[in-house]
N, C-alpha and C positions, 0 to 999 in steps of 0.2 A: 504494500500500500504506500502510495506517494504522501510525501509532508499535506499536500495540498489536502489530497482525498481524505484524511487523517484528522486532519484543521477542519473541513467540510462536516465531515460525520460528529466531530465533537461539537460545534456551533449547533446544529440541527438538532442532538441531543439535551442541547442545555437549555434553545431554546423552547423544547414541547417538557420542559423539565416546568418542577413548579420556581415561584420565585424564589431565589436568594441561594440557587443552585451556579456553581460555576466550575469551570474545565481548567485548570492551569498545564501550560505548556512551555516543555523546558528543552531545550539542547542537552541531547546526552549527554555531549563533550564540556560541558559547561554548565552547573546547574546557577550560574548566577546570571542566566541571558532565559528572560521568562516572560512570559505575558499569558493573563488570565481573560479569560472572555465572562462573561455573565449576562444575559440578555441585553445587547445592544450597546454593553458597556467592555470599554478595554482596560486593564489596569497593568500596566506595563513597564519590564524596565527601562528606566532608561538614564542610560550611563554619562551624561554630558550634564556640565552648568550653564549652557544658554536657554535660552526660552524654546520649548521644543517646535513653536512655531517656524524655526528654522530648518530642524529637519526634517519637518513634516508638512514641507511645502508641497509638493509632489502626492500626498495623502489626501482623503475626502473622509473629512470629519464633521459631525455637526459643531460639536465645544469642547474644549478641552476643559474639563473641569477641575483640575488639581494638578500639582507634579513640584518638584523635589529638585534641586541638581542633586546630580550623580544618584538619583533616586529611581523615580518612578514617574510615572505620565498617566493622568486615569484620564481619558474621553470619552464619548460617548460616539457612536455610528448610527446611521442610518441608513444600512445598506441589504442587500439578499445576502442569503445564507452562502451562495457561491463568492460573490461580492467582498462578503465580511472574511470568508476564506481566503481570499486571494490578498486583500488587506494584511491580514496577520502573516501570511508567506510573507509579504512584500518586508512587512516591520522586521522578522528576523534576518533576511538576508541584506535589505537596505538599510537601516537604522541599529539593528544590532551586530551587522555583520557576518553575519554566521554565513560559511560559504553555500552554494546551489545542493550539496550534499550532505547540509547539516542533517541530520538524524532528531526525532522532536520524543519524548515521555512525555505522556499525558496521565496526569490525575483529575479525579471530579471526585466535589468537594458539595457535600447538602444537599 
């Protein structure tokens, strides 16, 4: 199973799950490069001190609701369940770096 189809099935999951259920996803090689989904919401890490508006020009978010340098980034989406899939590829391999053959663990969590 591809990162992608992986990201897909866990999205789809959590969102027919009840509320206040969510997926965390982690690089095997790295468990401190992570992002968790929870209906429509991303909480994720993220490793830099500037305003994540910078690196997430290129992304399609509704708000960024919170975030941290060298911390974390929680937004919110409003996208398809393909869509929010393809988003969360994109964050690990664009924004977290993780190369085209990162490897992803998945836990769900509530």
């Amino acid at each position: 199973m591809s990162n992608l189809d992986l990201i897909e099935a866990a999205v789809r999951e959590i969102n027919a799950a009840e509320e206040g259920a969510f997926v965390t996803l982690v690089d095997e090689s790295n468990d401190d490069v992570w992002v968790q989904y929870l209906h429509s919401t991303i909480n994720a890490r993220y490793p830099f001190s500037i305003d994540p508006k910078q690196h997430l020009r290129n992304f399609t978010f509704t708000r960024i609701e919170e975030w941290t340098p060298d911390g974390y980034v929680w937004l919110e989406l409003a996208l398809s369940e393909r869509e929010t899939a393809l988003w969360i590829d994109c964050y690990f391999q664009e924004v977290l770096r993780c190369g085209a053959d990162y490897r992803l663990i998945q836990t769900r969590d509530a």
